[in-house]
Predicted model as a PDB file, atoms N, CA, C, CB and O in Angstrom, pLDDT in the B-factor column:
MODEL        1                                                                  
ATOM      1  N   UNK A   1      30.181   1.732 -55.176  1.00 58.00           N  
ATOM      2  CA  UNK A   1      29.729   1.116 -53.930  1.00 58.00           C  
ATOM      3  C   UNK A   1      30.233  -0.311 -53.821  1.00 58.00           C  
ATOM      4  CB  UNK A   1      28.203   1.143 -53.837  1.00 58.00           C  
ATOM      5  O   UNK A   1      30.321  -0.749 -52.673  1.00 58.00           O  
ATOM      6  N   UNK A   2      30.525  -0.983 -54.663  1.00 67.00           N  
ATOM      7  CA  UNK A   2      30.727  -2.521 -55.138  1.00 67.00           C  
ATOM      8  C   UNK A   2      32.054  -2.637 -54.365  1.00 67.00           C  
ATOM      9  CB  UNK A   2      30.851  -2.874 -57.002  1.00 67.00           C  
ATOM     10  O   UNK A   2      32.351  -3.514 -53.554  1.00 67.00           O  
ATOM     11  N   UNK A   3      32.815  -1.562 -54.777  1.00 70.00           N  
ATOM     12  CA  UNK A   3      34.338  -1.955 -54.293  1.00 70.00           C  
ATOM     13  C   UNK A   3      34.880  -1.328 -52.837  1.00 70.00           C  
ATOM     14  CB  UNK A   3      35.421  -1.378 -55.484  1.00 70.00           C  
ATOM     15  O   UNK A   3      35.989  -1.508 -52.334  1.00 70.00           O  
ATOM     16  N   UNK A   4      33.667  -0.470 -52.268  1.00 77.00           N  
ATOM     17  CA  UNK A   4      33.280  -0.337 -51.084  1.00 77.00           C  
ATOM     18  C   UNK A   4      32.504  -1.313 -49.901  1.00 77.00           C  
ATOM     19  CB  UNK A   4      32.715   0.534 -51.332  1.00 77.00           C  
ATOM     20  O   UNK A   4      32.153  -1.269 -48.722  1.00 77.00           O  
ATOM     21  N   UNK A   5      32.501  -1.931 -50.707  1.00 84.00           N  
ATOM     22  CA  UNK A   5      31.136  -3.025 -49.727  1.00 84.00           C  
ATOM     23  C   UNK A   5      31.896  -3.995 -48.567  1.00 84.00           C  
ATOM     24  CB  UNK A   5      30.135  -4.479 -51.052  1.00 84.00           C  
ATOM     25  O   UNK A   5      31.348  -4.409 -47.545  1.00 84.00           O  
ATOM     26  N   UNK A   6      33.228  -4.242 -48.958  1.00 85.00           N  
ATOM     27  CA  UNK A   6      33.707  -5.203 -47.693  1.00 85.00           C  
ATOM     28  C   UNK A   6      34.141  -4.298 -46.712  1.00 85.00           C  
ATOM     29  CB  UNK A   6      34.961  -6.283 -48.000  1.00 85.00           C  
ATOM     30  O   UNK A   6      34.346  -4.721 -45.574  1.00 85.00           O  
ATOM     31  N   UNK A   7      34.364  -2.742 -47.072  1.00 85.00           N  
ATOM     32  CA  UNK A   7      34.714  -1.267 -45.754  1.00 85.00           C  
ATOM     33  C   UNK A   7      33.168  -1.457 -45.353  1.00 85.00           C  
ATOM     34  CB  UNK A   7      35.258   0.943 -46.512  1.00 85.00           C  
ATOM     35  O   UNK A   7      33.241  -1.614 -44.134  1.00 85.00           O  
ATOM     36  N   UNK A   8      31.943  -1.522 -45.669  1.00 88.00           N  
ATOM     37  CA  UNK A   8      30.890  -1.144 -44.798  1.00 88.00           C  
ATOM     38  C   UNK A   8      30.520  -2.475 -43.902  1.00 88.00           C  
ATOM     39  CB  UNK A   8      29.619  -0.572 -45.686  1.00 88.00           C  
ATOM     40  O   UNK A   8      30.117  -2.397 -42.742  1.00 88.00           O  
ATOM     41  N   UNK A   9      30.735  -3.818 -44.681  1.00 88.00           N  
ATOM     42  CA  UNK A   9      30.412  -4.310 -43.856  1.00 88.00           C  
ATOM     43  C   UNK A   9      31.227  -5.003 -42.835  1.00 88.00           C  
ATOM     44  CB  UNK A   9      29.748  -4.798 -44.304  1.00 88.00           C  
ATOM     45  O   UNK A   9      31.052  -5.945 -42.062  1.00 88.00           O  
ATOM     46  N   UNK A  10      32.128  -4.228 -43.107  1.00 89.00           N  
ATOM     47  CA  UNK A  10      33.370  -4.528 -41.942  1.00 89.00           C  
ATOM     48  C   UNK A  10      32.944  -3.982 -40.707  1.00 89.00           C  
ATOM     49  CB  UNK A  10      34.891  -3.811 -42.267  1.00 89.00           C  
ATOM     50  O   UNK A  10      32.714  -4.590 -39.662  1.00 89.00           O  
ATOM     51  N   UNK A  11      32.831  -2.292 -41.034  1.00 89.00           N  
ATOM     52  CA  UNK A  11      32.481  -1.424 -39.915  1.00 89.00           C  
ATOM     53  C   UNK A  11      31.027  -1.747 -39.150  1.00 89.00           C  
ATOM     54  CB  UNK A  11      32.469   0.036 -40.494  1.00 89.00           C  
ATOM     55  O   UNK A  11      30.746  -1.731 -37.952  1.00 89.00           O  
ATOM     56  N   UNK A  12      30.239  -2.041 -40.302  1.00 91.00           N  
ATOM     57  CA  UNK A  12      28.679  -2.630 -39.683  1.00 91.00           C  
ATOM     58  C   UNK A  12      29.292  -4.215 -38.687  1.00 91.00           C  
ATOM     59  CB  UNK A  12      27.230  -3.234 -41.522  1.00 91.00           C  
ATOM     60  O   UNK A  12      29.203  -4.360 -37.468  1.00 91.00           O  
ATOM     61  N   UNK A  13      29.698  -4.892 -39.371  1.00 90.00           N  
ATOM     62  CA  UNK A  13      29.914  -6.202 -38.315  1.00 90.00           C  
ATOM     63  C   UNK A  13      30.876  -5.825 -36.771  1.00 90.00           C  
ATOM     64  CB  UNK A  13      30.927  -7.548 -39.332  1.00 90.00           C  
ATOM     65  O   UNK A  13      30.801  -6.461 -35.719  1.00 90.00           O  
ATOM     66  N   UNK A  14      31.697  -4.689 -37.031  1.00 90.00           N  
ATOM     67  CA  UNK A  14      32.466  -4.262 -35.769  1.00 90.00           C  
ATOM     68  C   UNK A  14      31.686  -3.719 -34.961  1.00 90.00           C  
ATOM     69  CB  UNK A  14      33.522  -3.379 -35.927  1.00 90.00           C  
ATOM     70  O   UNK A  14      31.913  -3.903 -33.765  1.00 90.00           O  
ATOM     71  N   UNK A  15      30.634  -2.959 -35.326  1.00 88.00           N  
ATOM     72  CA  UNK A  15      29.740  -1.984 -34.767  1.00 88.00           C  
ATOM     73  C   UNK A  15      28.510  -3.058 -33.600  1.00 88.00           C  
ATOM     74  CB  UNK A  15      28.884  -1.057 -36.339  1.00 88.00           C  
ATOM     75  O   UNK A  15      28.050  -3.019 -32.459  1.00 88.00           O  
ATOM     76  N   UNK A  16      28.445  -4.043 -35.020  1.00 90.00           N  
ATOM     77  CA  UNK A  16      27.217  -5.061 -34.196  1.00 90.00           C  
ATOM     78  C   UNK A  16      27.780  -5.785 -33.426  1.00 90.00           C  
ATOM     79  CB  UNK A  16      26.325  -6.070 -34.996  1.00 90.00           C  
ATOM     80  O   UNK A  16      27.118  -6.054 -32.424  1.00 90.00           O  
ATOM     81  N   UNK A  17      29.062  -6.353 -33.510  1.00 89.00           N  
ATOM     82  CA  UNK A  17      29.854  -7.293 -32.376  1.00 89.00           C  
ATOM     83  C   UNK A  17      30.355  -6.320 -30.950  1.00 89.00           C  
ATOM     84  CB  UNK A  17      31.457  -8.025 -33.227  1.00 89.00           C  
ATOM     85  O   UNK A  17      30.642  -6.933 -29.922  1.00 89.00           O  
ATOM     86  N   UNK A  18      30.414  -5.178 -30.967  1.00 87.00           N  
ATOM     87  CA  UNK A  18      30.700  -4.571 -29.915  1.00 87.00           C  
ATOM     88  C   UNK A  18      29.853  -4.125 -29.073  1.00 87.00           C  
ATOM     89  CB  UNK A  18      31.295  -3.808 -30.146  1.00 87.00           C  
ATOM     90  O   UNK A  18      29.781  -4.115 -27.845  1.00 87.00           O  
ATOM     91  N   UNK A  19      29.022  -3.640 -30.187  1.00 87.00           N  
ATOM     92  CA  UNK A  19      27.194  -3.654 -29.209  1.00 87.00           C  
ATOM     93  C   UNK A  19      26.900  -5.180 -27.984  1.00 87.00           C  
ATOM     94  CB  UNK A  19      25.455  -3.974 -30.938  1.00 87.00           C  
ATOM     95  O   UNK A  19      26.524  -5.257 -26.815  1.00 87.00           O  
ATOM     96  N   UNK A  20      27.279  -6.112 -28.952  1.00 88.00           N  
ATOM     97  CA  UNK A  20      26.921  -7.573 -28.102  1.00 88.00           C  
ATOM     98  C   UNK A  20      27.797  -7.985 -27.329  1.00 88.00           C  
ATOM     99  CB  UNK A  20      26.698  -8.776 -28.870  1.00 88.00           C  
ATOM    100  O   UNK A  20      27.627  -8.931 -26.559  1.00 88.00           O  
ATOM    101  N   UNK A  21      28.820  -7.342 -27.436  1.00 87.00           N  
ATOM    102  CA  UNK A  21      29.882  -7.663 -26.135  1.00 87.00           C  
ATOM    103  C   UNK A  21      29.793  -7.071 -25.018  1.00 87.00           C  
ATOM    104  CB  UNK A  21      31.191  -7.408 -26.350  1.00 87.00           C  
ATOM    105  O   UNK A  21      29.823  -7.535 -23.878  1.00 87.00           O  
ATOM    106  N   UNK A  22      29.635  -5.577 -25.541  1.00 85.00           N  
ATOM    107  CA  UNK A  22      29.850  -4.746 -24.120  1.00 85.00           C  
ATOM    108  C   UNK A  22      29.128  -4.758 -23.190  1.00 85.00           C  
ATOM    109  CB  UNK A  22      29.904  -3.553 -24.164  1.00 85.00           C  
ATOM    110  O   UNK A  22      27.970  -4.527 -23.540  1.00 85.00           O  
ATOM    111  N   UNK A  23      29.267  -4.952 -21.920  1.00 84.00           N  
ATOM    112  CA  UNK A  23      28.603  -4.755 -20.570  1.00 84.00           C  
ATOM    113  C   UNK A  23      27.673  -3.521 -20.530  1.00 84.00           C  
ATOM    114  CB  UNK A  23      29.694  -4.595 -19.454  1.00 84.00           C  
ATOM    115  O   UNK A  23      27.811  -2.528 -21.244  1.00 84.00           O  
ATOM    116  N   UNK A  24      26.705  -3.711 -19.603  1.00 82.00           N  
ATOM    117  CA  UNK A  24      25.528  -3.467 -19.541  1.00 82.00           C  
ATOM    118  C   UNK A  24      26.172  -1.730 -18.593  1.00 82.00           C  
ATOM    119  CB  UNK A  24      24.439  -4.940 -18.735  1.00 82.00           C  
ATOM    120  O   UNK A  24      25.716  -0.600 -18.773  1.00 82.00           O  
ATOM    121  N   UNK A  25      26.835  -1.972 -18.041  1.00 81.00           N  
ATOM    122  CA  UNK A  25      27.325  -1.554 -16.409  1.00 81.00           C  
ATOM    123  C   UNK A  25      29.011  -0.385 -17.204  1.00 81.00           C  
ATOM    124  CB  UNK A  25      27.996  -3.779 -14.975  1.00 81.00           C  
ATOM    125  O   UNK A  25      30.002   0.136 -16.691  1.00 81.00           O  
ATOM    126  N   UNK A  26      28.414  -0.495 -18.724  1.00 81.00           N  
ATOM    127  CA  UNK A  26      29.427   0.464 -19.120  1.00 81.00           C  
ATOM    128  C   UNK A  26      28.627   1.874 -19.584  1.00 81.00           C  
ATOM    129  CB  UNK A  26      30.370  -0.214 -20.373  1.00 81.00           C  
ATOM    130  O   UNK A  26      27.669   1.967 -20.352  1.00 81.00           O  
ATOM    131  N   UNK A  27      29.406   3.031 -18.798  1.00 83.00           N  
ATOM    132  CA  UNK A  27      28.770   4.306 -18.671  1.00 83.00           C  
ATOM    133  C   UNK A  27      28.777   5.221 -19.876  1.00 83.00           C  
ATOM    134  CB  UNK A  27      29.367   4.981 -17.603  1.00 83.00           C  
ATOM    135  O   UNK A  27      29.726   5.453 -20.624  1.00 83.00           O  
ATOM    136  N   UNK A  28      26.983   5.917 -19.950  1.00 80.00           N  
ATOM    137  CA  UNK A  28      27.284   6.092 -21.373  1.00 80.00           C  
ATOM    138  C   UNK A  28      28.406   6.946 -22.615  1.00 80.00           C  
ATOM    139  CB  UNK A  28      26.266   6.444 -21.545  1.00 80.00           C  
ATOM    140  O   UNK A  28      28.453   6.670 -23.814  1.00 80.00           O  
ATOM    141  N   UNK A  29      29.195   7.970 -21.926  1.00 86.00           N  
ATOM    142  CA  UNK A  29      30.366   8.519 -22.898  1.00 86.00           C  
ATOM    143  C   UNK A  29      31.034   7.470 -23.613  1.00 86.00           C  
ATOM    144  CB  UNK A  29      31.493   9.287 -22.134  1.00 86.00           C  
ATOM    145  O   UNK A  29      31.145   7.383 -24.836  1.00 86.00           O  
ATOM    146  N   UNK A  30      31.669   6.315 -22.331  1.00 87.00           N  
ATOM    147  CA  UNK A  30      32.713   5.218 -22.555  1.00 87.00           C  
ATOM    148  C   UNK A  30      31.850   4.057 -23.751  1.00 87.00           C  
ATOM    149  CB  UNK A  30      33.160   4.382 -20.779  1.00 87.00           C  
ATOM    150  O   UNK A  30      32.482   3.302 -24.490  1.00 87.00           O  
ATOM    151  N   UNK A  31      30.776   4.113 -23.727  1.00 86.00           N  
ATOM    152  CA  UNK A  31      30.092   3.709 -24.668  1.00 86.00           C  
ATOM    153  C   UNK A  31      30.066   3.394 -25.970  1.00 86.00           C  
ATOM    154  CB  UNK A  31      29.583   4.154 -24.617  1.00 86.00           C  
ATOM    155  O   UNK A  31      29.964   2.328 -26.578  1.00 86.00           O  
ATOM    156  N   UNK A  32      30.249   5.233 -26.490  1.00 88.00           N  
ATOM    157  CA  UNK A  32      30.068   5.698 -27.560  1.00 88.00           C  
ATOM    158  C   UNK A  32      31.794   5.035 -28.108  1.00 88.00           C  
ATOM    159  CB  UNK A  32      29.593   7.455 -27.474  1.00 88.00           C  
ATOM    160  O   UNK A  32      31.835   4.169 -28.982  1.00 88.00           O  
ATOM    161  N   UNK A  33      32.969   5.522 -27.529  1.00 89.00           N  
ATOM    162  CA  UNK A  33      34.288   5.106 -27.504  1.00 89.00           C  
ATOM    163  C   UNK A  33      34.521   4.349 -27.849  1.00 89.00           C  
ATOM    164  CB  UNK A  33      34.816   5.011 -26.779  1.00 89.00           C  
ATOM    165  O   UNK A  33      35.305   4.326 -28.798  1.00 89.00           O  
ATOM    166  N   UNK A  34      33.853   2.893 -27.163  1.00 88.00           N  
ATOM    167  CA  UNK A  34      33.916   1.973 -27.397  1.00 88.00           C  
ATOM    168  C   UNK A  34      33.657   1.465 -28.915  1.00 88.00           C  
ATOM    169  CB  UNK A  34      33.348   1.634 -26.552  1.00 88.00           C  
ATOM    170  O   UNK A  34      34.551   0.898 -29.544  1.00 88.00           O  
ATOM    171  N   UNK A  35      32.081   1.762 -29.585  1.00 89.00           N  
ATOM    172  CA  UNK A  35      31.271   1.463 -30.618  1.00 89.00           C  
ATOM    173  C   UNK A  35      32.346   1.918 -31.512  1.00 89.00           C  
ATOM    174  CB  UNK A  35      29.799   2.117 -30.694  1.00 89.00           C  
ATOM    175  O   UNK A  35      32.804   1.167 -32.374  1.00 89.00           O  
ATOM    176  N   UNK A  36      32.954   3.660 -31.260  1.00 90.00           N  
ATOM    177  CA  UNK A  36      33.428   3.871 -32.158  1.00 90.00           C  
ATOM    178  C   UNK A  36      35.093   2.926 -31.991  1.00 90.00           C  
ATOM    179  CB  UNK A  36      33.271   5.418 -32.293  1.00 90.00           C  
ATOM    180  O   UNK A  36      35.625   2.990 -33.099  1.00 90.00           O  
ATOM    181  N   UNK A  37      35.649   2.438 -31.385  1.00 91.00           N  
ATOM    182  CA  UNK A  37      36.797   1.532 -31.536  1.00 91.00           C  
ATOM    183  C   UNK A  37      36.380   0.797 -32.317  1.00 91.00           C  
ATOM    184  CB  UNK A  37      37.328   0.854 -30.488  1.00 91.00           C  
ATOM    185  O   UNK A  37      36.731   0.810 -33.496  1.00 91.00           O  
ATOM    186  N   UNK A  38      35.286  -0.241 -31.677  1.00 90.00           N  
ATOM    187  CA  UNK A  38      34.876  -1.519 -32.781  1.00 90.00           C  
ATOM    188  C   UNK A  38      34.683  -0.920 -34.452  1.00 90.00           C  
ATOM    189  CB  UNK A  38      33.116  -2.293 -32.217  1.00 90.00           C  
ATOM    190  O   UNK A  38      35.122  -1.429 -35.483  1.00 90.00           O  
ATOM    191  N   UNK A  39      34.051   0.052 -34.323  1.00 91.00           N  
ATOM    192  CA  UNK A  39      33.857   0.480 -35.994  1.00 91.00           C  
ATOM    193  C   UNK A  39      35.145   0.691 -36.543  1.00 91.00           C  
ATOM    194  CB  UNK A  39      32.982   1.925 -36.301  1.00 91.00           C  
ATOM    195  O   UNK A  39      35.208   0.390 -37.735  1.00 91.00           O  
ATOM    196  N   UNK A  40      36.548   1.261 -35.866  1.00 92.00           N  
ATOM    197  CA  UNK A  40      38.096   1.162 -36.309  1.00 92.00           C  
ATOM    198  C   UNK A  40      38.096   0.094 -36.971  1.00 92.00           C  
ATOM    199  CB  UNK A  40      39.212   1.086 -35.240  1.00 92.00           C  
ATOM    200  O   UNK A  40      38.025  -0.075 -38.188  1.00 92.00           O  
ATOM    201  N   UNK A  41      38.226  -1.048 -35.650  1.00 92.00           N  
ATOM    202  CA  UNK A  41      38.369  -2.238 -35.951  1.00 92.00           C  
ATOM    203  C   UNK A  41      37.915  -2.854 -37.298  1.00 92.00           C  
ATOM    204  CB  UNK A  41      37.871  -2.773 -35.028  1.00 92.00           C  
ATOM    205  O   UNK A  41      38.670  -3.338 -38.142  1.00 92.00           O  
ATOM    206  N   UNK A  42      36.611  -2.766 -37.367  1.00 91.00           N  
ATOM    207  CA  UNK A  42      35.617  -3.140 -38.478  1.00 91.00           C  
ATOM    208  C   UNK A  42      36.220  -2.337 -39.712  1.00 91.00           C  
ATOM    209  CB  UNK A  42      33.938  -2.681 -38.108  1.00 91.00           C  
ATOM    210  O   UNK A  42      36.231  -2.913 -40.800  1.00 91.00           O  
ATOM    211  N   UNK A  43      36.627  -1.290 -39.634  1.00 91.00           N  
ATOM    212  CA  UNK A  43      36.961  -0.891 -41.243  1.00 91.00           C  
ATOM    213  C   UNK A  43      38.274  -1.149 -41.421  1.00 91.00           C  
ATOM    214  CB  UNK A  43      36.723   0.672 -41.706  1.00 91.00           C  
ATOM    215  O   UNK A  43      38.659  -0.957 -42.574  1.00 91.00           O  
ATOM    216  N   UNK A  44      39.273  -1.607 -40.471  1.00 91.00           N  
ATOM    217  CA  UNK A  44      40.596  -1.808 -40.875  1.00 91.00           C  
ATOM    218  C   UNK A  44      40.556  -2.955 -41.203  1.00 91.00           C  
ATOM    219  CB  UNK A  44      41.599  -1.564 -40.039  1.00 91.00           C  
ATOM    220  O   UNK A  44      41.326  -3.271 -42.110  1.00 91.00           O  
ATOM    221  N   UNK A  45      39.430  -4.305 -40.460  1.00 91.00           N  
ATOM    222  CA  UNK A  45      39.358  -5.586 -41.466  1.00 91.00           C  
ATOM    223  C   UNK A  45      38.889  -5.474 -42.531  1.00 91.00           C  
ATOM    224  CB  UNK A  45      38.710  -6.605 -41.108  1.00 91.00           C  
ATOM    225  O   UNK A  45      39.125  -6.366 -43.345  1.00 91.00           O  
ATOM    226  N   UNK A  46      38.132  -4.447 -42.882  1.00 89.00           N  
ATOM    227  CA  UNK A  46      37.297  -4.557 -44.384  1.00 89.00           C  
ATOM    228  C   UNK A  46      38.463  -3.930 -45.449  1.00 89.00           C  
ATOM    229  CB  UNK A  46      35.576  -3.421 -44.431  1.00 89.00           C  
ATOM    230  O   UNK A  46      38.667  -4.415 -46.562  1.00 89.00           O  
ATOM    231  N   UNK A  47      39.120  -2.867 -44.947  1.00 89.00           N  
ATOM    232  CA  UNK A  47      40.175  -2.725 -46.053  1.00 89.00           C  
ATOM    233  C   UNK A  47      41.061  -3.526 -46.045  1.00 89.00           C  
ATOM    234  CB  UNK A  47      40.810  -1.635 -46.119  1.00 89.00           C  
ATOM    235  O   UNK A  47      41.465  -3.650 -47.201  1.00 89.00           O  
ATOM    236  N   UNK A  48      41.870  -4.466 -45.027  1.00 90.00           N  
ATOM    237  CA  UNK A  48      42.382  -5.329 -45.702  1.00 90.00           C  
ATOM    238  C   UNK A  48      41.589  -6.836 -46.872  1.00 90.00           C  
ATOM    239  CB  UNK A  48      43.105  -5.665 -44.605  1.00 90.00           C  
ATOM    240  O   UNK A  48      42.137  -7.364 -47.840  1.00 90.00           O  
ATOM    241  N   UNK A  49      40.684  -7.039 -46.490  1.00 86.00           N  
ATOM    242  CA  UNK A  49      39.691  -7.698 -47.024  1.00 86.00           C  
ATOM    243  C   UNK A  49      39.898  -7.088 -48.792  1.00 86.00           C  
ATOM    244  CB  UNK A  49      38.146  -7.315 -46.098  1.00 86.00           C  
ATOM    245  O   UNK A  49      40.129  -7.712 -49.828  1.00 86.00           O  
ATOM    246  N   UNK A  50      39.701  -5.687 -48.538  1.00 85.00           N  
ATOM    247  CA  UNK A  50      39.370  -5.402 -50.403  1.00 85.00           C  
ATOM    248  C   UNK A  50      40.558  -5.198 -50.867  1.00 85.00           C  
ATOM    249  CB  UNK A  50      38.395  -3.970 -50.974  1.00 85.00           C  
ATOM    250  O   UNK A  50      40.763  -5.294 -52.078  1.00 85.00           O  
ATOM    251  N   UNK A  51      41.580  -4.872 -49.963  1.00 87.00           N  
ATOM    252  CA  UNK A  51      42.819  -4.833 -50.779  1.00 87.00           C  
ATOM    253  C   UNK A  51      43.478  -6.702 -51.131  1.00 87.00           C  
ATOM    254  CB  UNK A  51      44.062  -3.741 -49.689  1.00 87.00           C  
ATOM    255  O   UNK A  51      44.166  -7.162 -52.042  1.00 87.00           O  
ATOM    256  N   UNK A  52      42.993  -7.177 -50.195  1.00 87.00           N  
ATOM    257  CA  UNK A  52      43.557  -9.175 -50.271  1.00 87.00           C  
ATOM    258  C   UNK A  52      41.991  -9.061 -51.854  1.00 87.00           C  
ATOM    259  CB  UNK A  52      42.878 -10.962 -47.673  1.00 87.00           C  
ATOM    260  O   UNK A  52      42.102  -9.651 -52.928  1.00 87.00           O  
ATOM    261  N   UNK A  53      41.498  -8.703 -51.695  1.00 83.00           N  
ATOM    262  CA  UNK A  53      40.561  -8.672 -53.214  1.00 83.00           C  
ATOM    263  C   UNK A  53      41.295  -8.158 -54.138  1.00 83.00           C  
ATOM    264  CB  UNK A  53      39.193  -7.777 -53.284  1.00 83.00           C  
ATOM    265  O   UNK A  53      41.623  -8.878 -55.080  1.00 83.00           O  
ATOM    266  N   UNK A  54      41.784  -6.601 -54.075  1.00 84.00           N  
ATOM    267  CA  UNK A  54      42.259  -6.401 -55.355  1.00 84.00           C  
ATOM    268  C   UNK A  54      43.475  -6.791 -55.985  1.00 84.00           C  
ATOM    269  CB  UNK A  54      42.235  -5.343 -55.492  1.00 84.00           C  
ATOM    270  O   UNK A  54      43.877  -6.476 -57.105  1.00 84.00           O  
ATOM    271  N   UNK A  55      44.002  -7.503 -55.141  1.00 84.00           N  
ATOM    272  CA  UNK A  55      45.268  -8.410 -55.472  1.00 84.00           C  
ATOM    273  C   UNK A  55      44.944  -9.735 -56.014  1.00 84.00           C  
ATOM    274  CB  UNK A  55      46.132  -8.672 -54.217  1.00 84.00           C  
ATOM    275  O   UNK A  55      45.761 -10.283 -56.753  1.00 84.00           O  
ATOM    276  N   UNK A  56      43.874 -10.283 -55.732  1.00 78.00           N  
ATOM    277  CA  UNK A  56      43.615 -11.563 -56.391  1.00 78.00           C  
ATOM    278  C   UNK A  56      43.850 -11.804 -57.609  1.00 78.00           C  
ATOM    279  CB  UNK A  56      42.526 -11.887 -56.318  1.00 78.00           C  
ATOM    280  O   UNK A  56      43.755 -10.687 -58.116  1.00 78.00           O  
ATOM    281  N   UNK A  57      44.098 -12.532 -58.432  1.00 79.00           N  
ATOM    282  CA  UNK A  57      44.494 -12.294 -59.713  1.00 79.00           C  
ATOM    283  C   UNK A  57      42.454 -12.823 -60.400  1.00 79.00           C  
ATOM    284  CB  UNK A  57      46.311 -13.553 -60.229  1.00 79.00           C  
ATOM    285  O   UNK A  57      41.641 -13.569 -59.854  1.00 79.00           O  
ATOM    286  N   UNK A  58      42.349 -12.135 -61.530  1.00 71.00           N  
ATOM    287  CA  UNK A  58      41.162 -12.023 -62.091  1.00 71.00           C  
ATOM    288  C   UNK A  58      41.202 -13.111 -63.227  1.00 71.00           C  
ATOM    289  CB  UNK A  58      40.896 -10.573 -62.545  1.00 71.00           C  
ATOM    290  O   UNK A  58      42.092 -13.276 -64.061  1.00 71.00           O  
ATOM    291  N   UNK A  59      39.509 -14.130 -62.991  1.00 70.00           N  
ATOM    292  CA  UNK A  59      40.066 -15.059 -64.035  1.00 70.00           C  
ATOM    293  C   UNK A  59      39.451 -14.627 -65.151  1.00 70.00           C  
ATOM    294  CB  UNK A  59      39.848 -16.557 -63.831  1.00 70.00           C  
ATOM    295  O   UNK A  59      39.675 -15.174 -66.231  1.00 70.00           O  
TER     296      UNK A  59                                                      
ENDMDL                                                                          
END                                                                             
């Protein structure tokens, strides 16, 4: 889970920032679309995140 943790909270922070963006006046299918884009979003920053981790050199 440890070396999973910057994929979840990537997708959790994409998930919660898209919730707070999106308009009120967006219909619910286009909705779901949406949440699920931001969650893309959110896990493609978190894997680069753990891969810029597993490259770090270890002291």
């Amino acid at each position: 889970m440890r070396r999973n943790r910057p994929l979840v909270i990537g997708i959790s922070v994409g998930i919660i920032t898209t919730l707070a963006i999106l308009p009120e006046t967006v219909q619910a299918p286009w909705r779901y679309v949406w949440l699920l884009l931001g969650g893309a979003v959110g896990a493609g920053l978190g894997w680069l995140v753990r891969r810029y981790l597993d490259r770090r050199p270890r002291p």
